[in-house]
C-alpha positions in Angstrom: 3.7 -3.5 49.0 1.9 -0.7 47.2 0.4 -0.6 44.0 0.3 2.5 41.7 -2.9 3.1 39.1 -2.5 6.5 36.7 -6.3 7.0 36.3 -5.2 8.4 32.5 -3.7 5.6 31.2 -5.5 2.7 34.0 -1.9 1.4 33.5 -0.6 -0.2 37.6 2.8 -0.3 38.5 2.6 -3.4 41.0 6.9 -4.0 41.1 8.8 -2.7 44.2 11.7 -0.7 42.5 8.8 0.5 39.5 7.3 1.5 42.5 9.7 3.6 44.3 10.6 5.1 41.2 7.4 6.2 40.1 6.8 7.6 43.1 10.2 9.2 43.8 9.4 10.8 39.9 6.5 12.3 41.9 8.5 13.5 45.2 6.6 11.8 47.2 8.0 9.8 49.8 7.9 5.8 49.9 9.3 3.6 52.9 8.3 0.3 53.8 8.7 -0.9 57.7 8.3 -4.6 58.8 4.7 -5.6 59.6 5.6 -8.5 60.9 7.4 -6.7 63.9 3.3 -5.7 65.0 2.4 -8.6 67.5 -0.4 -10.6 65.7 -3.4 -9.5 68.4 -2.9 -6.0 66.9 -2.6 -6.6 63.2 -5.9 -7.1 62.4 -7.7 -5.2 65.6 -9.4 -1.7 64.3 -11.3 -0.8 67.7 -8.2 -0.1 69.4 -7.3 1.5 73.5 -5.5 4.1 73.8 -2.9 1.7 75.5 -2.9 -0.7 72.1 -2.4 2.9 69.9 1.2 3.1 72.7 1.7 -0.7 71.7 1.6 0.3 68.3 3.7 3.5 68.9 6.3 1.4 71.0 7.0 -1.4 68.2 7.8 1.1 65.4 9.4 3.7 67.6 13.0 3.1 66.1 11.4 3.7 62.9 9.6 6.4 63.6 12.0 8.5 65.4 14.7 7.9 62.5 11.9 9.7 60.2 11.2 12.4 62.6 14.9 13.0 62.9 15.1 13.1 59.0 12.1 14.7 58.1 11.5 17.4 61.1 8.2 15.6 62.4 7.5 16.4 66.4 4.8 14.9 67.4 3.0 11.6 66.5 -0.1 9.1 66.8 -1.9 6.7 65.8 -5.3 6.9 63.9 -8.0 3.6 63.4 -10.8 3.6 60.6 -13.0 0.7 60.6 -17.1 -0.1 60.5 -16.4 0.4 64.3 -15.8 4.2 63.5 -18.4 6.6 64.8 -19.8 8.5 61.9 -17.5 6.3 59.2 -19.0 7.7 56.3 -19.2 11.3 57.4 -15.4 11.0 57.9 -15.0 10.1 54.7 -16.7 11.9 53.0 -14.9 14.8 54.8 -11.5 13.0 53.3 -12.5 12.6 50.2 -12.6 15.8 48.8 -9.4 16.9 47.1 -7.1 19.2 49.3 -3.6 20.2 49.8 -1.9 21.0 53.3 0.8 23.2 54.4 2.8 20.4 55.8 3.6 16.9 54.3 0.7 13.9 55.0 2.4 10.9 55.9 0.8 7.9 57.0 2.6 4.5 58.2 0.1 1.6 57.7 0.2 -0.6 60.2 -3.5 -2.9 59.4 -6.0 -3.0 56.6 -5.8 -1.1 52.8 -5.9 2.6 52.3 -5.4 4.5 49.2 -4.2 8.1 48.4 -5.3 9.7 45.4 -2.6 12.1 44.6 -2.6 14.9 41.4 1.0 14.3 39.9 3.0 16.1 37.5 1.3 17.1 34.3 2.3 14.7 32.4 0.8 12.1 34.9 -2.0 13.7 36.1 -4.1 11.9 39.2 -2.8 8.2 40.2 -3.9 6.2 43.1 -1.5 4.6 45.8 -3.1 1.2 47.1 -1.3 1.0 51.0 -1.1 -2.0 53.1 0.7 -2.8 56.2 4.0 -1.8 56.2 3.7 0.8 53.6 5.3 4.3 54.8 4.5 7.3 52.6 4.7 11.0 52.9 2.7 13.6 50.1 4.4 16.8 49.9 2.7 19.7 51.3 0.8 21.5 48.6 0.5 18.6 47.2 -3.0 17.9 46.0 -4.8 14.5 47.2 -7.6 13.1 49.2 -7.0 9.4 51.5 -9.6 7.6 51.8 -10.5 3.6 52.8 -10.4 0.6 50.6 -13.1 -2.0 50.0 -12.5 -3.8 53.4 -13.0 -0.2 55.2 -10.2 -0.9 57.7 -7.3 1.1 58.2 -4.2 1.7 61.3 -1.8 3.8 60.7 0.7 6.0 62.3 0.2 9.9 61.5 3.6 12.3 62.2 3.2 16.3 62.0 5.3 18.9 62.5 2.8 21.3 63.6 1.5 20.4 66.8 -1.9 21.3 66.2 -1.8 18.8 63.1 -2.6 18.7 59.3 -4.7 21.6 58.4 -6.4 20.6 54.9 -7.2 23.5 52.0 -9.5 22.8 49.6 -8.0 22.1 46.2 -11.1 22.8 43.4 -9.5 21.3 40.4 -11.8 20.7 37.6 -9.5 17.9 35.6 -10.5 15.4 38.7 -12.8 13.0 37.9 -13.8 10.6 41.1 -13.5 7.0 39.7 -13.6 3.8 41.4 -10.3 2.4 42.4 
């Protein structure tokens, strides 16, 4: 289940439906899919073929076809992050920069922790969103975020675009972020 932190306030929403709402407050988009469906070799494997990606693909398939009906997505994948990761910290130090993209990001965690850090309404300002497996969530395009790895530094998930060519990211310079520790 995810877990909300509002860096202005450090106050965390850790309740489902406090959850939801939050985020719904926010337009973002929050699902949550059956981990448990994942057969248990794959759940916590992060070096992954591209037949175990299809394995991955062909468990949620239901799910993810219902959200690319609903949500115009065309094309799919599925991405791995883990100390097995060529060039881990170069990637994320390429995510973690604050951006915004001219599609929705959405990300269905299907192993490890990830986190978005997402600018809200004003009112709100920057909050984190702690993922785990089974946690679905979409930012709106234009949106301004970064994603980036928890402290175990482990992450599946399935990525849906609509664009074929994928997410394009824009930076976002915004001088009210300040990077904290999650």
């Amino acid at each position: 289940m995810a877990q909300i932190r509002v860096h202005n306030t450090n106050e965390r929403i850790e309740v489902e439906d406090q959850v939801v709402d939050f985020l719904e407050k926010q337009e973002i988009l929050y699902e949550h899919w059956d981990a448990d469906k994942l057969s248990e070799e794959l759940k916590e494997k992060y070096a992954l073929s591209d037949e175990e990606k299809q394995q991955i693909l062909a468990t949620y398939d239901s799910e993810i076809k219902d959200l690319a009906v609903r949500r115009g997505y065309k094309i799919w994948d599925v991405i791995t992050l883990s100390e097995a990761t060529p060039n881990l910290d170069e990637l994320l130090q390429k995510f973690e920069a604050v951006h915004t993209h001219s599609e929705d990001e959405i990300r269905a965690i299907t192993a490890g922790k990830g986190i978005f850090i997402i600018k809200g309404t004003d009112d709100t300002g920057y909050f984190d969103v702690e993922l785990e497996a089974g946690d679905v969530i979409s930012v709106p395009e234009l949106k301004p975020h970064f994603f980036t790895l928890m402290d175990n530094r482990k992450i599946v998930a399935v990525r849906l675009f609509i664009e074929t060519e994928g997410w394009v990211a824009s930076p976002y310079n915004d001088p009210e972020f300040v990077k904290t520790n999650a």
